[in-house]
C-alpha positions as CSV (number, residue, x, y, z in Angstrom):
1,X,26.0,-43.8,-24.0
2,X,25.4,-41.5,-20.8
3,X,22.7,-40.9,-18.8
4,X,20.4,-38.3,-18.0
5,X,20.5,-36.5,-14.7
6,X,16.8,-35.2,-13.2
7,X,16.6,-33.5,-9.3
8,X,13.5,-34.2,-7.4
9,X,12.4,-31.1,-6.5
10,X,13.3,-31.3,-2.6
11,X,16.7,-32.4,-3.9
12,X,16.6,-29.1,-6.7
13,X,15.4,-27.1,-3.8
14,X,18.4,-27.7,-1.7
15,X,20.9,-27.8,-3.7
16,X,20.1,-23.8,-4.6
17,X,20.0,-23.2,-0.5
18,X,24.0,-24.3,-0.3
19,X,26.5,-21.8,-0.7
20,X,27.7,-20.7,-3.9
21,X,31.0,-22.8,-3.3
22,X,28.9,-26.1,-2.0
23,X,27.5,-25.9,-5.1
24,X,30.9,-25.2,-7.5
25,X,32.7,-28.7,-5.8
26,X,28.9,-30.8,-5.8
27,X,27.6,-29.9,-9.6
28,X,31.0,-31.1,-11.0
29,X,30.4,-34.5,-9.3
30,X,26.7,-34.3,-10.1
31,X,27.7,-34.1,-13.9
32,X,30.1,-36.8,-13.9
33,X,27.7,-39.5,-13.2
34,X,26.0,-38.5,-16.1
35,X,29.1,-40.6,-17.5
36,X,30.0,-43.1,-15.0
37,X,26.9,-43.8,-12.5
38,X,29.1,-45.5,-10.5
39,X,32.6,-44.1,-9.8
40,X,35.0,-45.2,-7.8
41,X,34.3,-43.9,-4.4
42,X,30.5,-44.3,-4.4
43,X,28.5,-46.3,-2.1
44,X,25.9,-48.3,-2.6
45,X,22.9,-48.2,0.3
46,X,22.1,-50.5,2.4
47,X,18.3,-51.2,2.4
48,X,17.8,-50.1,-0.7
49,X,18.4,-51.5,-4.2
50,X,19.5,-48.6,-6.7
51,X,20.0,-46.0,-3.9
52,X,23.9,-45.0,-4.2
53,X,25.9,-41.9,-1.7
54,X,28.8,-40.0,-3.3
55,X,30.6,-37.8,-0.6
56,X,31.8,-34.0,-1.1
57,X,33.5,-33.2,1.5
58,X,31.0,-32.8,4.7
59,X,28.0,-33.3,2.1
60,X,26.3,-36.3,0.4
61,X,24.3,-36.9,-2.5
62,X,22.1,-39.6,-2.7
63,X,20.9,-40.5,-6.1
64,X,18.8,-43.6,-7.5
65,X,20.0,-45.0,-10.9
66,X,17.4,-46.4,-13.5
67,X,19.7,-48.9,-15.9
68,X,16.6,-49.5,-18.5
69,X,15.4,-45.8,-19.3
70,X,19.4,-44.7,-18.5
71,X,18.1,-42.1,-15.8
72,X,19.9,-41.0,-12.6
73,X,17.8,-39.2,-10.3
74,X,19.2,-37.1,-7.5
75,X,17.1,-37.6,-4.6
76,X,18.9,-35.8,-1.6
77,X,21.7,-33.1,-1.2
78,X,22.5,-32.0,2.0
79,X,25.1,-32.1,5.1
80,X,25.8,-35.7,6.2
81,X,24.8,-34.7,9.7
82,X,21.0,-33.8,8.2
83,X,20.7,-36.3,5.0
84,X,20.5,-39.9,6.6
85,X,17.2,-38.7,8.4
């Protein structure tokens, strides 16, 4: 059973700023933890209990994952310099 993927909108916002080919390597990532919430190569944060990083390249996505209602919810997109502020 997979889970659903929702943006918050500062998260839906920034992801349509990036350049068109940001956005072609991060939505492929995006969609696969739809599948597997936590692939190999993820993070889990410190501080915070459901709050995972996966890395593209130079930029991050930080998502929280809901295990009862099955809901991933991207809260940040953006370069790593920028997105641990």
């Amino acid at each position: 059973m997979s889970y659903r993927v929702e943006f918050t909108p500062s998260a839906a916002r920034a992801f349509k700023k990036l350049p068109g080919s940001i956005q072609s390597r991060i939505a492929p990532k995006i969609d696969a933890l739809a599948a597997i919430p936590r692939p190999h190569g993820v993070e889990k944060m410190a501080g915070h209990e459901n709050r995972y990083r996966v890395r593209v390249g130079e930029y991050r996505v930080i998502y929280v994952i809901s295990d009862g209602p099955r809901l991933i919810t991207v809260a940040v997109i953006g370069h790593r310099r920028e997105v641990y502020r």
